[in-house]
mmCIF entry with sequence, helices, sheets and N, C-alpha, C, O atoms, coordinates in Angstrom:
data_MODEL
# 
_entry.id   MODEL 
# 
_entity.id                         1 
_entity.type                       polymer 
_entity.pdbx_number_of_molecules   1 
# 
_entity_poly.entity_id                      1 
_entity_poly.type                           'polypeptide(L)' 
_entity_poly.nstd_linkage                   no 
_entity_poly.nstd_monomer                   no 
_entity_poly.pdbx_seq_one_letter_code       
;(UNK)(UNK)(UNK)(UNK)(UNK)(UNK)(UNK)(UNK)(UNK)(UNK)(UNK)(UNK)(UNK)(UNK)(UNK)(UNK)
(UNK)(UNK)(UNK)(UNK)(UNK)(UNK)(UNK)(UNK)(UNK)(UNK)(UNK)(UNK)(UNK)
;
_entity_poly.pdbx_seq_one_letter_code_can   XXXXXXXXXXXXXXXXXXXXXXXXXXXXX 
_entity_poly.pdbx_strand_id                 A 
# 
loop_
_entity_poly_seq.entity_id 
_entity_poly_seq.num 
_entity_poly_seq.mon_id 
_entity_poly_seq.hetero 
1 1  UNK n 
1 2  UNK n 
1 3  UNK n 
1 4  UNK n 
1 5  UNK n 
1 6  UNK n 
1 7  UNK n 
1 8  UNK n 
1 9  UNK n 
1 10 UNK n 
1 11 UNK n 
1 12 UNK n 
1 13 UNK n 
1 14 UNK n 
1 15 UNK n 
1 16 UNK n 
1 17 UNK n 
1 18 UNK n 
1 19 UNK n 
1 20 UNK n 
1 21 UNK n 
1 22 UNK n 
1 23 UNK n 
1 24 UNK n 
1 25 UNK n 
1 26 UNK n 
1 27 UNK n 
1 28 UNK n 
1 29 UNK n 
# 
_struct_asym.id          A 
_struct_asym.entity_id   1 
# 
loop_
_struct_conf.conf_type_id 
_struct_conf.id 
_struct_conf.pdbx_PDB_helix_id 
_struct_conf.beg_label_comp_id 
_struct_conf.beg_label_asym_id 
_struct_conf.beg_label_seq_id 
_struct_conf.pdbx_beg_PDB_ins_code 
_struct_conf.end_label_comp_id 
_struct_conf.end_label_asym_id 
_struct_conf.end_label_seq_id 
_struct_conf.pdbx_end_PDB_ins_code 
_struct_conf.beg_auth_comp_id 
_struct_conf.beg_auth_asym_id 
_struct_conf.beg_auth_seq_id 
_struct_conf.end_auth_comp_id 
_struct_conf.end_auth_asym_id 
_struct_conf.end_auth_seq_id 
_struct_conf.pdbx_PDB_helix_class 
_struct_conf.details 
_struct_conf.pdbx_PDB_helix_length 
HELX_P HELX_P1 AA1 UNK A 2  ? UNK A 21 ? UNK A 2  UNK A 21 1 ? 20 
HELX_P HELX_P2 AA2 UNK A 23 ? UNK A 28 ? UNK A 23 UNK A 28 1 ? 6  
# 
_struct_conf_type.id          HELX_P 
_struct_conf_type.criteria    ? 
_struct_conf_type.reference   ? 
# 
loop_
_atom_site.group_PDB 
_atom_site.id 
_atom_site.type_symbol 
_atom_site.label_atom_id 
_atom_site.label_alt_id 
_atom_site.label_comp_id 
_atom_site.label_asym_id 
_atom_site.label_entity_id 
_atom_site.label_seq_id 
_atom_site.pdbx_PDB_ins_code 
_atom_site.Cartn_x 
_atom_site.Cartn_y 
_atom_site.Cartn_z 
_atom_site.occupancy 
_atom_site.B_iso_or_equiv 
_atom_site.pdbx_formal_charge 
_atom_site.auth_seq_id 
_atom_site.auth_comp_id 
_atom_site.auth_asym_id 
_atom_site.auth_atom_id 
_atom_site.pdbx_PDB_model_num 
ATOM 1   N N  . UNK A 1 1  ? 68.368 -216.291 44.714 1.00 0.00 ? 1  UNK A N  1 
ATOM 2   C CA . UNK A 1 1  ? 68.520 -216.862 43.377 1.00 0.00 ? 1  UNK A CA 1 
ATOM 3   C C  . UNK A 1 1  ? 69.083 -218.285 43.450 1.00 0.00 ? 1  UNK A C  1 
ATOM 4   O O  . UNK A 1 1  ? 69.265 -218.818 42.356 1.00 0.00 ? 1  UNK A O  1 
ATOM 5   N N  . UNK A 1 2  ? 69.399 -219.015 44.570 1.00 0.00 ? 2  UNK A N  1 
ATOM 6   C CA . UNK A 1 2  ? 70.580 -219.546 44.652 1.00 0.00 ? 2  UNK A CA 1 
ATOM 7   C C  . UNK A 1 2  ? 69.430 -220.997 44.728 1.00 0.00 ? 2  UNK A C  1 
ATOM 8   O O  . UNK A 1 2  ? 69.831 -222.111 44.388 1.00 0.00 ? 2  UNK A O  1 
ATOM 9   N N  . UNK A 1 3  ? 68.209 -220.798 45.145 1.00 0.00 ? 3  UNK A N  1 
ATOM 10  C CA . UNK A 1 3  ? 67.019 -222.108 45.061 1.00 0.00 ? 3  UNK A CA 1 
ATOM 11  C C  . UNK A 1 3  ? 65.955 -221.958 43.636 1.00 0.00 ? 3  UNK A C  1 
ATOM 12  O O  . UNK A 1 3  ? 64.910 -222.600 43.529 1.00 0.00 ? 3  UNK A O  1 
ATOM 13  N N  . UNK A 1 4  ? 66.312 -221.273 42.913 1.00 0.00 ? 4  UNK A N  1 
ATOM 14  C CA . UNK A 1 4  ? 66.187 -221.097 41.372 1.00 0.00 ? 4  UNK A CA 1 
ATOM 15  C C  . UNK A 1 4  ? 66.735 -221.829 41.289 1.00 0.00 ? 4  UNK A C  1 
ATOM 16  O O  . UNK A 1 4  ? 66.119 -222.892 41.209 1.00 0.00 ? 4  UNK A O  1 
ATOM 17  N N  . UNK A 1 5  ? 68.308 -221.921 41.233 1.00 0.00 ? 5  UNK A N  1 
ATOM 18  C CA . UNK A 1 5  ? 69.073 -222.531 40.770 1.00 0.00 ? 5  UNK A CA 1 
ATOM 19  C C  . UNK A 1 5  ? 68.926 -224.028 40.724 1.00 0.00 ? 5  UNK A C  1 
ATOM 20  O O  . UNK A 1 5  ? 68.942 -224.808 39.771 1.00 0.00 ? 5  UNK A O  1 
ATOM 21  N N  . UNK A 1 6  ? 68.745 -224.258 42.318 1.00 0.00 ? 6  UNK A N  1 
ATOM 22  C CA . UNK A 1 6  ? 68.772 -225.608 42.816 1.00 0.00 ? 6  UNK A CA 1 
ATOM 23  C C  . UNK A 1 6  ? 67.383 -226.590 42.103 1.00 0.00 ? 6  UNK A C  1 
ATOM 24  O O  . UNK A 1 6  ? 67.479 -227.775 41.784 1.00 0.00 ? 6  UNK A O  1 
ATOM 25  N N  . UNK A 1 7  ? 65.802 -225.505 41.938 1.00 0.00 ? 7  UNK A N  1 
ATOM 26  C CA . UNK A 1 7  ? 64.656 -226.237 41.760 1.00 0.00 ? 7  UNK A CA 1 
ATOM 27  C C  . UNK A 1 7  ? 65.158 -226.499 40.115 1.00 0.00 ? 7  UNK A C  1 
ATOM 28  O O  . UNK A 1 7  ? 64.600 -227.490 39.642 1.00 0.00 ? 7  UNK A O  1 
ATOM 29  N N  . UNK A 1 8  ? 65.987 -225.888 39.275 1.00 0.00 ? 8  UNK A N  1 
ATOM 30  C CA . UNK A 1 8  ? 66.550 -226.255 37.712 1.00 0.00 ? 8  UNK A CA 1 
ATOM 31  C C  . UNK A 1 8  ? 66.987 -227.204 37.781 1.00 0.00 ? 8  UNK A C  1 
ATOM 32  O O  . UNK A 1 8  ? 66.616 -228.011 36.929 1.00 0.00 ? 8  UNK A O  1 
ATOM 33  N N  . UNK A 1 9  ? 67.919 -227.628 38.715 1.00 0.00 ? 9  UNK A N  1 
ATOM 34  C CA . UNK A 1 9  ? 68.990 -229.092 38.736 1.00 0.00 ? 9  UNK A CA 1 
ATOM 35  C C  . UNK A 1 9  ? 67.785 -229.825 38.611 1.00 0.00 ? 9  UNK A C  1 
ATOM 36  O O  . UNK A 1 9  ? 67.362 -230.220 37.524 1.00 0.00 ? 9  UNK A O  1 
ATOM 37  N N  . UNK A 1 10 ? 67.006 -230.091 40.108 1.00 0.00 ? 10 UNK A N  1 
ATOM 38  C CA . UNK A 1 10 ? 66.377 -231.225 40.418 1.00 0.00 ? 10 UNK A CA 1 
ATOM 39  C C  . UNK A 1 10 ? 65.649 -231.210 38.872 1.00 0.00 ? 10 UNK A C  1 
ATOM 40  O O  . UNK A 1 10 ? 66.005 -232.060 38.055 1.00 0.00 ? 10 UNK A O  1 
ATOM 41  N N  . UNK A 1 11 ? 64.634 -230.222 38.522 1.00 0.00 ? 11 UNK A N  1 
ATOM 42  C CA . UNK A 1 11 ? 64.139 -230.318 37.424 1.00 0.00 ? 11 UNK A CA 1 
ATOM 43  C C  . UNK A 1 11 ? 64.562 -230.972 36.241 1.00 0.00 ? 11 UNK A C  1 
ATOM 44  O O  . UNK A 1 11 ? 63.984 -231.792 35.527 1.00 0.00 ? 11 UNK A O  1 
ATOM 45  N N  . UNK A 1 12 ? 65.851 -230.372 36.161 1.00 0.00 ? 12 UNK A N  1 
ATOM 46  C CA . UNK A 1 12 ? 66.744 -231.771 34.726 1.00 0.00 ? 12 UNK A CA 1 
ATOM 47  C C  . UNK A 1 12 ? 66.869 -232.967 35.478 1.00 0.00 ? 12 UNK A C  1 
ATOM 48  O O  . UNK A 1 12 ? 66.458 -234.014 34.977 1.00 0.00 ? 12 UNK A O  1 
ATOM 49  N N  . UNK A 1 13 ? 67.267 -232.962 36.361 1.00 0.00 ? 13 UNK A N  1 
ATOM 50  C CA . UNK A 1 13 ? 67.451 -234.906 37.389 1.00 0.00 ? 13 UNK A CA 1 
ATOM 51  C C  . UNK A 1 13 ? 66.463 -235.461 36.714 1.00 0.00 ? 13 UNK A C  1 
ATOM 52  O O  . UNK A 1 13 ? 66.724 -236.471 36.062 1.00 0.00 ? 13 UNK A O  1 
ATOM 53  N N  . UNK A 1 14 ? 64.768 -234.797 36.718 1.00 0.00 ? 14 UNK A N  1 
ATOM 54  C CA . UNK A 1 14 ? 64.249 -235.438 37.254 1.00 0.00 ? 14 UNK A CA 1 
ATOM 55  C C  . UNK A 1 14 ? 63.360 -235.726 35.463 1.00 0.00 ? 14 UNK A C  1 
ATOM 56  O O  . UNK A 1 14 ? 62.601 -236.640 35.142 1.00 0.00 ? 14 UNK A O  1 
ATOM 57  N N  . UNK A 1 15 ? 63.710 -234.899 34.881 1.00 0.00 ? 15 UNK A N  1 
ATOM 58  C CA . UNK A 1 15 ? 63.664 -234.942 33.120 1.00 0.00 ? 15 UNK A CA 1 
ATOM 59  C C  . UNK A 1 15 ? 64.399 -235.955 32.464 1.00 0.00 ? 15 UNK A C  1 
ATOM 60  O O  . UNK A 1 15 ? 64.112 -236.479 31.388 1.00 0.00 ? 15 UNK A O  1 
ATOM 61  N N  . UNK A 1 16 ? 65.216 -236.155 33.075 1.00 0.00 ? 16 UNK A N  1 
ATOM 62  C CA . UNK A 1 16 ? 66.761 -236.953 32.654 1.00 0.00 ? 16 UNK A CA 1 
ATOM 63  C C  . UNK A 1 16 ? 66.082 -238.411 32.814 1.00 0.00 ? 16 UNK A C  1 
ATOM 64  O O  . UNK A 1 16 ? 65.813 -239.164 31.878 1.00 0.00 ? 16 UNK A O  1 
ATOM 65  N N  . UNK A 1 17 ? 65.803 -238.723 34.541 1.00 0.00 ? 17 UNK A N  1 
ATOM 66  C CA . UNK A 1 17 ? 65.009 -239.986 34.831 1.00 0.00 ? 17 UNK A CA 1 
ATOM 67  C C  . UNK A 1 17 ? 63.966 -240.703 33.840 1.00 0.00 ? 17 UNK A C  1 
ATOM 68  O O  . UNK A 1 17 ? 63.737 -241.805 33.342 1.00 0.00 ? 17 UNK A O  1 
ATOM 69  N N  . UNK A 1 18 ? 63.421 -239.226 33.870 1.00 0.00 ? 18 UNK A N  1 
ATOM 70  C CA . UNK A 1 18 ? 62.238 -239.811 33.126 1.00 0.00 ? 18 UNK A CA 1 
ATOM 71  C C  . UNK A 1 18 ? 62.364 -240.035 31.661 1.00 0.00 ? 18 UNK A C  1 
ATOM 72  O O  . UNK A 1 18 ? 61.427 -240.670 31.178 1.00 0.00 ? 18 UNK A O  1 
ATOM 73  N N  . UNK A 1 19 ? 63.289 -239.669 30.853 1.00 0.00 ? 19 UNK A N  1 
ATOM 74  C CA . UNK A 1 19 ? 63.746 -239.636 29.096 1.00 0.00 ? 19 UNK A CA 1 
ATOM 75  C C  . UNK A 1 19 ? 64.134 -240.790 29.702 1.00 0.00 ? 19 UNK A C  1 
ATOM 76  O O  . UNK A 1 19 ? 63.048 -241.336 29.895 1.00 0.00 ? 19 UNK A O  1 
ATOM 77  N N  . UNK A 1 20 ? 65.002 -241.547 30.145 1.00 0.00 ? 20 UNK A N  1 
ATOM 78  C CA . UNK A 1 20 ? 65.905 -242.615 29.908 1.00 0.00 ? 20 UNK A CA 1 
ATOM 79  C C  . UNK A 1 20 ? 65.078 -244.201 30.805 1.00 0.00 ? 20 UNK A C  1 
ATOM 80  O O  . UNK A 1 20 ? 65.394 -245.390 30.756 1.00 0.00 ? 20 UNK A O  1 
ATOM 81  N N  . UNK A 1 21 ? 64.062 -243.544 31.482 1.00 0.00 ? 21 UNK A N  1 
ATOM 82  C CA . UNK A 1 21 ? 62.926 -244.911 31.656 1.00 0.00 ? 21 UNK A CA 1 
ATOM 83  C C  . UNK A 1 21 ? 62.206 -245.246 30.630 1.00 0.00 ? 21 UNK A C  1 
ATOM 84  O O  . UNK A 1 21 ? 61.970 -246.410 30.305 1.00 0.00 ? 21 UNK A O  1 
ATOM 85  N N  . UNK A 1 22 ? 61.585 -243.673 29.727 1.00 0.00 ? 22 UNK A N  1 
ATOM 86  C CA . UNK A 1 22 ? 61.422 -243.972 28.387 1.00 0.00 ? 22 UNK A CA 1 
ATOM 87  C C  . UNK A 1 22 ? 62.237 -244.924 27.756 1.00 0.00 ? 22 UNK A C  1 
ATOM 88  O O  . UNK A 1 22 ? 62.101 -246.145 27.676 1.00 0.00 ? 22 UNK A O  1 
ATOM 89  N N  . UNK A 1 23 ? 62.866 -244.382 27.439 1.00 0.00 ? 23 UNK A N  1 
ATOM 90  C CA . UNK A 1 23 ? 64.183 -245.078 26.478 1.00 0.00 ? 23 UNK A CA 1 
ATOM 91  C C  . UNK A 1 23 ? 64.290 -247.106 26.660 1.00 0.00 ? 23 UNK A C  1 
ATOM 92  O O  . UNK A 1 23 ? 64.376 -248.031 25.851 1.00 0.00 ? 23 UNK A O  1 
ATOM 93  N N  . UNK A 1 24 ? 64.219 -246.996 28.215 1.00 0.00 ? 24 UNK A N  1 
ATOM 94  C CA . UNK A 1 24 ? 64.420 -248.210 28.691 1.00 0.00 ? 24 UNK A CA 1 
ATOM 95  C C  . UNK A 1 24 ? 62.879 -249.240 28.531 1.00 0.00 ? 24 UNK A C  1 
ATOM 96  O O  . UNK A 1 24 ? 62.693 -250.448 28.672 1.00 0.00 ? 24 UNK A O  1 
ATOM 97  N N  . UNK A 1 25 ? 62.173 -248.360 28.258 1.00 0.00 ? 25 UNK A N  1 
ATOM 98  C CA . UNK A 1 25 ? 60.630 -249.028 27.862 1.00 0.00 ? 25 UNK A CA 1 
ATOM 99  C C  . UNK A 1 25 ? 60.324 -249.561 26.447 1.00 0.00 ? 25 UNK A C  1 
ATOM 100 O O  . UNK A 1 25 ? 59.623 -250.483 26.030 1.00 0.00 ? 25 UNK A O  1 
ATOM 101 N N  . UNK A 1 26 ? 61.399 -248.298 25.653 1.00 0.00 ? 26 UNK A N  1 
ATOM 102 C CA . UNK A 1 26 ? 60.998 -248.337 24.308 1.00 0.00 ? 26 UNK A CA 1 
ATOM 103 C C  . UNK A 1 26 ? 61.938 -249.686 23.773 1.00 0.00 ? 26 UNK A C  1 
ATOM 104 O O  . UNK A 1 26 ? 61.625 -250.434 22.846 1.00 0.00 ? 26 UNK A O  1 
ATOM 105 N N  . UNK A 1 27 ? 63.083 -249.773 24.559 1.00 0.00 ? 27 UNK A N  1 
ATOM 106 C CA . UNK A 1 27 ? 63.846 -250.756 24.173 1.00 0.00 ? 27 UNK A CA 1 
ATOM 107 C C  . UNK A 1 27 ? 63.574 -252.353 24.349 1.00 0.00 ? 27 UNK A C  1 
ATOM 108 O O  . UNK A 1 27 ? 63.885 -253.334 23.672 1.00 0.00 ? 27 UNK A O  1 
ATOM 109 N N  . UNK A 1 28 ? 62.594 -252.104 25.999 1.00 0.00 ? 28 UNK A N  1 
ATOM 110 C CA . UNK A 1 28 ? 62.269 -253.946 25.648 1.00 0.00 ? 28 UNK A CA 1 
ATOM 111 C C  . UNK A 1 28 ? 60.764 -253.988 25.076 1.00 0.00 ? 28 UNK A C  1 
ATOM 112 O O  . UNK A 1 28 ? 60.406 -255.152 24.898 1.00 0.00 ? 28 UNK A O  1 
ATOM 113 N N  . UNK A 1 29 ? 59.883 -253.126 24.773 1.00 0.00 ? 29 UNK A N  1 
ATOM 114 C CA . UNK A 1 29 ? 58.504 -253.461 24.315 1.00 0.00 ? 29 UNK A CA 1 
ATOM 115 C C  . UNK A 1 29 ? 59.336 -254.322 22.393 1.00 0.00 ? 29 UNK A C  1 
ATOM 116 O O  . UNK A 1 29 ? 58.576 -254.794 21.547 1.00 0.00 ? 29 UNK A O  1 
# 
C-alpha cells in the first residue's frame, strides 16, 4: 500500500505544477 501512497503524492506534485504554470500563463497572456 505504501507505493499507492507514494504514486498519490507524485500525482498531486505533479497536478500542483501543472495548475500553477497555468496560473502563470494566464497571468502574463
Amino acid at each position: 500500500m505504501e507505493w499507492f501512497g507514494a504514486m498519490a503524492l507524485v500525482a498531486t506534485l505533479i497536478w500542483l505544477y501543472l495548475e500553477i504554470l497555468r496560473l502563470i500563463a494566464k497571468l502574463r497572456s
